[in-house]
Jmol script that loads the backbone (N, CA, C; Angstrom):
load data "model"
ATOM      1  N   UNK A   1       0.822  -1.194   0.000  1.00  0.00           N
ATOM      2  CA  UNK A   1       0.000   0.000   0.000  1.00  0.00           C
ATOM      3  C   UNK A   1       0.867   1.260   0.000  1.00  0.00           C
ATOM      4  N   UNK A   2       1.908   1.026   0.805  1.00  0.00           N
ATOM      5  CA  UNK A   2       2.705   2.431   0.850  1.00  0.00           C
ATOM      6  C   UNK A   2       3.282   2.632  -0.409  1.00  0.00           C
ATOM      7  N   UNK A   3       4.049   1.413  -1.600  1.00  0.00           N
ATOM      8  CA  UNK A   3       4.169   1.812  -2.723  1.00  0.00           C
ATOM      9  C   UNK A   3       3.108   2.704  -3.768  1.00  0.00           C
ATOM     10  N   UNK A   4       2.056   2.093  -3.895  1.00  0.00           N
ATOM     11  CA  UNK A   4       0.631   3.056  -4.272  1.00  0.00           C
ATOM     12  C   UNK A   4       0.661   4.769  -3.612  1.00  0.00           C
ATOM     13  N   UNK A   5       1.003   4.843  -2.917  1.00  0.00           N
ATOM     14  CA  UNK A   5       1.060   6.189  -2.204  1.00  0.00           C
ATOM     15  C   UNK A   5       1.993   6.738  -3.127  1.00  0.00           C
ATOM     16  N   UNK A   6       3.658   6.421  -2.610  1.00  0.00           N
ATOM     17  CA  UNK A   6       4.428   6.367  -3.312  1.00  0.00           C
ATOM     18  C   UNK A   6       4.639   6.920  -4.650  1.00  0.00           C
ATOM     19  N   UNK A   7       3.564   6.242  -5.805  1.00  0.00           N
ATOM     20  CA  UNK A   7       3.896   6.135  -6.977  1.00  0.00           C
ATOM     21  C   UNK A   7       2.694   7.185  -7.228  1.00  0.00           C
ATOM     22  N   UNK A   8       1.796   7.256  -6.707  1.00  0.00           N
ATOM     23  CA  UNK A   8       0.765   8.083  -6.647  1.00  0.00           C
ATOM     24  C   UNK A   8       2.007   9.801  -6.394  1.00  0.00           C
ATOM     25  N   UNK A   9       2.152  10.156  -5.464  1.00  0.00           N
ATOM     26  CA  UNK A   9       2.658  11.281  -5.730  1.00  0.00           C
ATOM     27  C   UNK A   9       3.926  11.459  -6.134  1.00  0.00           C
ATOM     28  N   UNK A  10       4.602  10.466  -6.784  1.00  0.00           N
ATOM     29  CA  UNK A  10       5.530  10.604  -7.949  1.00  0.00           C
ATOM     30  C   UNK A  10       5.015  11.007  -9.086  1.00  0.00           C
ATOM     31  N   UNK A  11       3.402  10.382  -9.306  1.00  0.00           N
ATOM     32  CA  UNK A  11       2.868  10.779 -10.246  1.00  0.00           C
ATOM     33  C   UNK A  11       2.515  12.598 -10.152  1.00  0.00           C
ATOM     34  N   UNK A  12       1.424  13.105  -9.265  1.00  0.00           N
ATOM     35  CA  UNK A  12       1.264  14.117  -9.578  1.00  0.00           C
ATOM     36  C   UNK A  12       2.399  15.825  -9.435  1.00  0.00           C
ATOM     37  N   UNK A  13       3.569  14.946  -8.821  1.00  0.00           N
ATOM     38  CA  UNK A  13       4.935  15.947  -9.060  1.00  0.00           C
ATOM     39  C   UNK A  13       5.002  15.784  -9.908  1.00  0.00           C
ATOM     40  N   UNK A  14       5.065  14.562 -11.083  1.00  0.00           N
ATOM     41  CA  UNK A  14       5.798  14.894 -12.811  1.00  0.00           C
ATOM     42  C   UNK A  14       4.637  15.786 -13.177  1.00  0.00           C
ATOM     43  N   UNK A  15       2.890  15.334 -12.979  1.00  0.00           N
ATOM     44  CA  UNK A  15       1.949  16.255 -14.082  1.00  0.00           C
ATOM     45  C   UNK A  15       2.547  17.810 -13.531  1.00  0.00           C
ATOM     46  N   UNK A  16       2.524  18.057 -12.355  1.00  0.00           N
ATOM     47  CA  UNK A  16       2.660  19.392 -11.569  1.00  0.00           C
ATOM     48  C   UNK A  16       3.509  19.927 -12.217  1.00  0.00           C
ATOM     49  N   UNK A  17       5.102  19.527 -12.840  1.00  0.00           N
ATOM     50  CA  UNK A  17       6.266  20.063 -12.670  1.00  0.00           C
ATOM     51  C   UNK A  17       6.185  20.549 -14.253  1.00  0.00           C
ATOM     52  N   UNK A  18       5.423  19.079 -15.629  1.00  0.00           N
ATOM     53  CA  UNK A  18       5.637  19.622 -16.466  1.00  0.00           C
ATOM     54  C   UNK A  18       4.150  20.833 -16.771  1.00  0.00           C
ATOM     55  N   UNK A  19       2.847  20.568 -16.011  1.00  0.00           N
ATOM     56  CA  UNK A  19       2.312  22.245 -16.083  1.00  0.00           C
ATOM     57  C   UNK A  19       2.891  23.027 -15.952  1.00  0.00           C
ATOM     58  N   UNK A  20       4.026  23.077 -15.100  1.00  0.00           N
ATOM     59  CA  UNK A  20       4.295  24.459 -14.697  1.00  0.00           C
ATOM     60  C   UNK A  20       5.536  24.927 -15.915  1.00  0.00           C
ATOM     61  N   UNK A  21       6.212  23.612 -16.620  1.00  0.00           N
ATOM     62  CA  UNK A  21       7.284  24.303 -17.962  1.00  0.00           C
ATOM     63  C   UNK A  21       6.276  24.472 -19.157  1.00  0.00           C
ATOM     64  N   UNK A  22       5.156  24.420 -19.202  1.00  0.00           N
ATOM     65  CA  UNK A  22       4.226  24.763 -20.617  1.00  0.00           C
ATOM     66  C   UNK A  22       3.820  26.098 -20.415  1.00  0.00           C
ATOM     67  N   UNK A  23       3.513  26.853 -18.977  1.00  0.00           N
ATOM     68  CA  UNK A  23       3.211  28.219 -18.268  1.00  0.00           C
ATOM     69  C   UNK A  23       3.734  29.471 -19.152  1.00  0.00           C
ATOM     70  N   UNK A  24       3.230  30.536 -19.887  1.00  0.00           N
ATOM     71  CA  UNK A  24       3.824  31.481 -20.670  1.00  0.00           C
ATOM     72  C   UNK A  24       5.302  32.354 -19.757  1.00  0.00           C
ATOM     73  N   UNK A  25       6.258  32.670 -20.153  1.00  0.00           N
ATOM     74  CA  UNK A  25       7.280  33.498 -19.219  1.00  0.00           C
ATOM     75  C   UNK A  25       6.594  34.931 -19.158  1.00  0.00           C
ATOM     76  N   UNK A  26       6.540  35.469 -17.851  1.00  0.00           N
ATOM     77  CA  UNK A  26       6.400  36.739 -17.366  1.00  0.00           C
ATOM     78  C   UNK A  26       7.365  37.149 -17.678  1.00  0.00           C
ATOM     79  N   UNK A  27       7.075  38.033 -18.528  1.00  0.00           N
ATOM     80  CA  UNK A  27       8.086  39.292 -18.461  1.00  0.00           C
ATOM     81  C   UNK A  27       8.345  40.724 -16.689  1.00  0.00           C
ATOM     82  N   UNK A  28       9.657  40.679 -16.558  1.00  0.00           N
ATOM     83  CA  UNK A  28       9.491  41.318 -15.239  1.00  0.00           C
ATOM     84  C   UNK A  28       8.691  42.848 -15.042  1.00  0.00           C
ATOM     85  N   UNK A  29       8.138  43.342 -14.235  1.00  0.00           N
ATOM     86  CA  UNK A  29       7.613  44.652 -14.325  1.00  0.00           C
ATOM     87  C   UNK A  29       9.133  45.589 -14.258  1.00  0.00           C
ATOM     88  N   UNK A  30       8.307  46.872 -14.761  1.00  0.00           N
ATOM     89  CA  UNK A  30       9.733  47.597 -14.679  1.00  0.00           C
ATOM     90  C   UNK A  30       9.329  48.541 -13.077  1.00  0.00           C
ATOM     91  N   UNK A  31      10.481  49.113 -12.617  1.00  0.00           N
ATOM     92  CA  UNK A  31      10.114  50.390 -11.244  1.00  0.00           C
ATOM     93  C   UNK A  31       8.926  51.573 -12.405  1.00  0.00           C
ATOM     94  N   UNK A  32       8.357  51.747 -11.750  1.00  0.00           N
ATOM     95  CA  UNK A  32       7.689  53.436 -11.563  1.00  0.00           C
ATOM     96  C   UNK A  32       8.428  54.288 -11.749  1.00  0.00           C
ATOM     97  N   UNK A  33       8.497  54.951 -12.823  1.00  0.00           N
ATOM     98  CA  UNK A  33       9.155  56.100 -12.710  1.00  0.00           C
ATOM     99  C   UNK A  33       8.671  57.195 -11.870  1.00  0.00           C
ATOM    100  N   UNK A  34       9.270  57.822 -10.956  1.00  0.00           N
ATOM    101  CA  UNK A  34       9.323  58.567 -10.322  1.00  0.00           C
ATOM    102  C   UNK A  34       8.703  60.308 -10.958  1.00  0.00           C
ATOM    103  N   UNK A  35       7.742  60.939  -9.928  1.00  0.00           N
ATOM    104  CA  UNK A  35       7.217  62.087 -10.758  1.00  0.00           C
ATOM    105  C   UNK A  35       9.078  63.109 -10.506  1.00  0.00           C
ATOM    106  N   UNK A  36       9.249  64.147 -10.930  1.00  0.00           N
ATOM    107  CA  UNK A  36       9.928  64.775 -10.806  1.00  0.00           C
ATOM    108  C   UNK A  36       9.416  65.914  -9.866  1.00  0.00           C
ATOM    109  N   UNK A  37       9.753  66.589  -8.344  1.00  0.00           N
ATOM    110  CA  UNK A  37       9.169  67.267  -7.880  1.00  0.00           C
ATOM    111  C   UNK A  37       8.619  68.802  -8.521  1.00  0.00           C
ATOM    112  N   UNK A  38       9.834  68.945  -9.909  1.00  0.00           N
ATOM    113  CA  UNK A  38       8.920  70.327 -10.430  1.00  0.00           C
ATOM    114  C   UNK A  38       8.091  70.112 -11.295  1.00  0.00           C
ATOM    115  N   UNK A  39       7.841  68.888 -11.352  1.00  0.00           N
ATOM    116  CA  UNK A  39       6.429  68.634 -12.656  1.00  0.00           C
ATOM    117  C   UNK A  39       5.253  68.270 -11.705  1.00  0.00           C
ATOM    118  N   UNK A  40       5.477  67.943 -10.391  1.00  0.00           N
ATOM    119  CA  UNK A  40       4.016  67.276  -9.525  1.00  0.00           C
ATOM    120  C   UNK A  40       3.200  68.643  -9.764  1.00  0.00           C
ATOM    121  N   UNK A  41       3.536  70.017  -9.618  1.00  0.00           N
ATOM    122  CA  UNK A  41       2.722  71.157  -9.649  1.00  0.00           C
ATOM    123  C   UNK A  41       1.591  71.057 -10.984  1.00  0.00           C
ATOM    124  N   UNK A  42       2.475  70.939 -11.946  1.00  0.00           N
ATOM    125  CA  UNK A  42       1.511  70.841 -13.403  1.00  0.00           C
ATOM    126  C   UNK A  42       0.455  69.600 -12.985  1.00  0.00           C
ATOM    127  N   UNK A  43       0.390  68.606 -12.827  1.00  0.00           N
ATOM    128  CA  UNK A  43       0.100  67.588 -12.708  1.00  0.00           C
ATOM    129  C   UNK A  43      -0.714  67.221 -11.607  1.00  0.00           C
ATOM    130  N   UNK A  44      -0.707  68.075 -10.609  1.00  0.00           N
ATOM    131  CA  UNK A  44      -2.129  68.438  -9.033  1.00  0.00           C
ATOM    132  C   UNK A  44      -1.844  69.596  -9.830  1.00  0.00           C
ATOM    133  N   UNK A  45      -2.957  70.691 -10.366  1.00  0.00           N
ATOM    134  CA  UNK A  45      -3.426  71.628 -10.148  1.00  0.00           C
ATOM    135  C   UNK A  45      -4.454  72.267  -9.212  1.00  0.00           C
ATOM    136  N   UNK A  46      -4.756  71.899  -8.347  1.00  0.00           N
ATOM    137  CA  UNK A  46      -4.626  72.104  -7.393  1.00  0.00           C
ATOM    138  C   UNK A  46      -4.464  72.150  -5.757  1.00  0.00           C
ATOM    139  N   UNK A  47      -2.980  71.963  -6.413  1.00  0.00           N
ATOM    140  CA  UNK A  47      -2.112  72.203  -5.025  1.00  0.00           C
ATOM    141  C   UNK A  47      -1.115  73.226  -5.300  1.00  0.00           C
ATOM    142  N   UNK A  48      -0.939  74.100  -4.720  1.00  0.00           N
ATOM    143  CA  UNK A  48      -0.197  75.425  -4.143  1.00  0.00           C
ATOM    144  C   UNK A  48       1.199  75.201  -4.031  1.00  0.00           C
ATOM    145  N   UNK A  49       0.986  74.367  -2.464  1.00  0.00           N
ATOM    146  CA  UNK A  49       2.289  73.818  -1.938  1.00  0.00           C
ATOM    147  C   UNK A  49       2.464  72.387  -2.190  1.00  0.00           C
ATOM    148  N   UNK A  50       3.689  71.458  -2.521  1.00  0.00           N
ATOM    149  CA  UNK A  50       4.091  70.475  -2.183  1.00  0.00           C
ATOM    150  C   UNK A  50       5.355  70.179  -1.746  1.00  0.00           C
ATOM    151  N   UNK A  51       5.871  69.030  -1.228  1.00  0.00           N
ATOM    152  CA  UNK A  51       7.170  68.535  -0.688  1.00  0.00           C
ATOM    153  C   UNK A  51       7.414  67.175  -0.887  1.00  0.00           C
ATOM    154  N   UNK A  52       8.477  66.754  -1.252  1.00  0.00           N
ATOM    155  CA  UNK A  52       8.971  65.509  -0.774  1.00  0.00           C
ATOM    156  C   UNK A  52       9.718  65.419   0.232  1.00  0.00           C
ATOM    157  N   UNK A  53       9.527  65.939   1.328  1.00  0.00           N
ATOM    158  CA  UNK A  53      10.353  66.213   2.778  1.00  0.00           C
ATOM    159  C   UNK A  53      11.367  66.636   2.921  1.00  0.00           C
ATOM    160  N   UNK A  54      12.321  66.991   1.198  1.00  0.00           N
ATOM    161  CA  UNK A  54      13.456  67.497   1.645  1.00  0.00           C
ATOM    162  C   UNK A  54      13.594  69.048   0.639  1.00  0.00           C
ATOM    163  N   UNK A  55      12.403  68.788  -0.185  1.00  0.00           N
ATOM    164  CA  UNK A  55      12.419  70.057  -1.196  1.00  0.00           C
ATOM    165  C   UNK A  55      10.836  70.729  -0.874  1.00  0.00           C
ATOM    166  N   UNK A  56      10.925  71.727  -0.946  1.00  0.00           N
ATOM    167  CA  UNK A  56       9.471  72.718  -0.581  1.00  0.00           C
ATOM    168  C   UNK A  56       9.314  73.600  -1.674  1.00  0.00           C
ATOM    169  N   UNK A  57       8.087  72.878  -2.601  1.00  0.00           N
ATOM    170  CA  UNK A  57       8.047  73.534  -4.115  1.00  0.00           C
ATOM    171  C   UNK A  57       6.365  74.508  -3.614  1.00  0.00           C
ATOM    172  N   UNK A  58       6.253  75.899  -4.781  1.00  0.00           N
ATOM    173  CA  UNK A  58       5.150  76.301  -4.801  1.00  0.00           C
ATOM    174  C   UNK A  58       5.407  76.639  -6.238  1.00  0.00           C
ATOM    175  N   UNK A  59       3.915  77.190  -6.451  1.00  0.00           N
ATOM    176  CA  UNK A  59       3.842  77.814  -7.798  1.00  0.00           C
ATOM    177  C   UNK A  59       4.850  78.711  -8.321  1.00  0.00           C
ATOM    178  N   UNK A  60       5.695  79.230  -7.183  1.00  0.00           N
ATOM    179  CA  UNK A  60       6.781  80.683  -7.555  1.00  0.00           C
ATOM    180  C   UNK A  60       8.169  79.812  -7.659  1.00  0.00           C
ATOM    181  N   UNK A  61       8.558  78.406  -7.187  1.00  0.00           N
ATOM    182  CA  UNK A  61       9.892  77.914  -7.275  1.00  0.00           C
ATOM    183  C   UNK A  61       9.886  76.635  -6.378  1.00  0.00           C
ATOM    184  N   UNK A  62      11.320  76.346  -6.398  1.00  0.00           N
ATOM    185  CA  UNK A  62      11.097  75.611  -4.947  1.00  0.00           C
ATOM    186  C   UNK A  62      12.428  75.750  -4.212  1.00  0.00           C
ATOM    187  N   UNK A  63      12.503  75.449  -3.254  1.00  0.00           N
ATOM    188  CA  UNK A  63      13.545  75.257  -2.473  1.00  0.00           C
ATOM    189  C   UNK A  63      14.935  74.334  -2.639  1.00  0.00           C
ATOM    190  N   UNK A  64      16.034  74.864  -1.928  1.00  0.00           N
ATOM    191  CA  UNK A  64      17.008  74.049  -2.290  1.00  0.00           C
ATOM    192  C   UNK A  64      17.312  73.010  -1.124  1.00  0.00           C
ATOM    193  N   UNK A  65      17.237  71.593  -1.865  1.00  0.00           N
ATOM    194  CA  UNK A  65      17.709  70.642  -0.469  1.00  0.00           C
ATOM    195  C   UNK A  65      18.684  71.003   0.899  1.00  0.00           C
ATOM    196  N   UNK A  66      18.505  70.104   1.317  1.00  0.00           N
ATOM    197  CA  UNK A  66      19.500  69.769   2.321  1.00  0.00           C
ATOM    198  C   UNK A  66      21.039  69.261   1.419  1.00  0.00           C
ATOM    199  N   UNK A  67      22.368  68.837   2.609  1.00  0.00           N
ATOM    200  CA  UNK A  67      22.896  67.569   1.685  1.00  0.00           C
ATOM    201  C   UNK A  67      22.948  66.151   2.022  1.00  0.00           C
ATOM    202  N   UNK A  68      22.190  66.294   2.813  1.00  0.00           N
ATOM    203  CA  UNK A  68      22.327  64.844   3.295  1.00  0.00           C
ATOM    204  C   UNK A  68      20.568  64.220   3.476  1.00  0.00           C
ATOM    205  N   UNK A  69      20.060  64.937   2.803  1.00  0.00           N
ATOM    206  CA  UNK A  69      18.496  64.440   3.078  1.00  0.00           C
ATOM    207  C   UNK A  69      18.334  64.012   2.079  1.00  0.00           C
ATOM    208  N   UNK A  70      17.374  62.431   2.392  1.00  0.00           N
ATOM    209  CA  UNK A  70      16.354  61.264   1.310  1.00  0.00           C
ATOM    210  C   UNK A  70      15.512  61.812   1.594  1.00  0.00           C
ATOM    211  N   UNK A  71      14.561  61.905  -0.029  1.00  0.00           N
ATOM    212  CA  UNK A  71      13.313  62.394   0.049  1.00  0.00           C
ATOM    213  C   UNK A  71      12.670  61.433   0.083  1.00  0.00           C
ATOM    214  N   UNK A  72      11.352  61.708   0.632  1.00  0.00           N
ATOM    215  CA  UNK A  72      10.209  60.582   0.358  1.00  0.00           C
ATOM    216  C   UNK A  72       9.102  60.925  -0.682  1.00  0.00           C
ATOM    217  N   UNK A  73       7.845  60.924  -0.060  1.00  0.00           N
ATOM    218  CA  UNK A  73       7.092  60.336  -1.297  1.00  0.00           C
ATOM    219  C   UNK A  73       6.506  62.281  -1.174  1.00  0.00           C
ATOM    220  N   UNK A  74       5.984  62.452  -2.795  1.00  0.00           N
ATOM    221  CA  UNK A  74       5.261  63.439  -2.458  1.00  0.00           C
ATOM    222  C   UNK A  74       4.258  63.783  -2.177  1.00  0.00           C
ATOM    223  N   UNK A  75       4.073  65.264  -1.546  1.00  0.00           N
ATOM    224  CA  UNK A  75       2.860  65.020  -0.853  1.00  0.00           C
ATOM    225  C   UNK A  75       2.580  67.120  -0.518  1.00  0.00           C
ATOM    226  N   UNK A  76       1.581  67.027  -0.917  1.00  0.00           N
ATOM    227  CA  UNK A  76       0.647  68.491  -0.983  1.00  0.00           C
ATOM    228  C   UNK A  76       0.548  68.901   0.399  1.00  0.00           C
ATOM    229  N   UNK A  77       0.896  69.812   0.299  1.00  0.00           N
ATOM    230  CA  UNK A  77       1.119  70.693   1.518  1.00  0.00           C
ATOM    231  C   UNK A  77       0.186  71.691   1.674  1.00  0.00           C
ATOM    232  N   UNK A  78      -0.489  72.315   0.951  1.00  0.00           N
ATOM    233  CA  UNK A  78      -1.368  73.034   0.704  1.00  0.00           C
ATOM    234  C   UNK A  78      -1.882  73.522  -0.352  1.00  0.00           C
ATOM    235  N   UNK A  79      -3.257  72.989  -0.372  1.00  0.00           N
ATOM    236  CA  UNK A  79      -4.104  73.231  -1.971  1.00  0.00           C
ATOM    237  C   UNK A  79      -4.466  74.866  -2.037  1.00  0.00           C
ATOM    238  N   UNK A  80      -4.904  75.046  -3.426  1.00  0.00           N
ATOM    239  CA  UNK A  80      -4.775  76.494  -3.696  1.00  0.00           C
ATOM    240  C   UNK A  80      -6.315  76.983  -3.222  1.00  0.00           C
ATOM    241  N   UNK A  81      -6.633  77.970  -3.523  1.00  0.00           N
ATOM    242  CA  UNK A  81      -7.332  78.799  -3.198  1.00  0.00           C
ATOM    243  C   UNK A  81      -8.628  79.438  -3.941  1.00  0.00           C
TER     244      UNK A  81
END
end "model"
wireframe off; spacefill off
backbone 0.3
color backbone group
């Protein structure tokens, strides 16, 4: 009986193994390109202010980093008016 077992899931590892080489190849996703902080303005119209925590953009410019600061994600600081 234990051979039957045995041969039994010898069997459904080969069907398993060759489904899975007939499977189409994924192609990998690519990263997100990243917005650029002086284009997020065009792109929320309306928002006023935004930041990625290390740059502080408005409609008139933006600010100059730090040198040692990672920005994060962006994020509206204050919508317009």
């Amino acid at each position: 009986m234990n051979v039957i077992f045995r041969t039994l899931a010898l069997g459904l590892l080969l069907a398993a193994t060759a489904t899975h080489a007939d499977a189409p190849k994924l192609e990998p996703m690519l990263p997100a390109i990243p917005t650029p902080i002086q284009a997020y303005g065009a792109q929320n119209p309306a928002c006023f202010e935004w930041t990625d925590g290390c740059v502080l953009c408005s409609r008139e410019g933006c600010s100059t980093p730090g040198i040692a600061c990672q920005p994060g994600g962006l994020v509206c600081k204050k919508l317009a008016k």
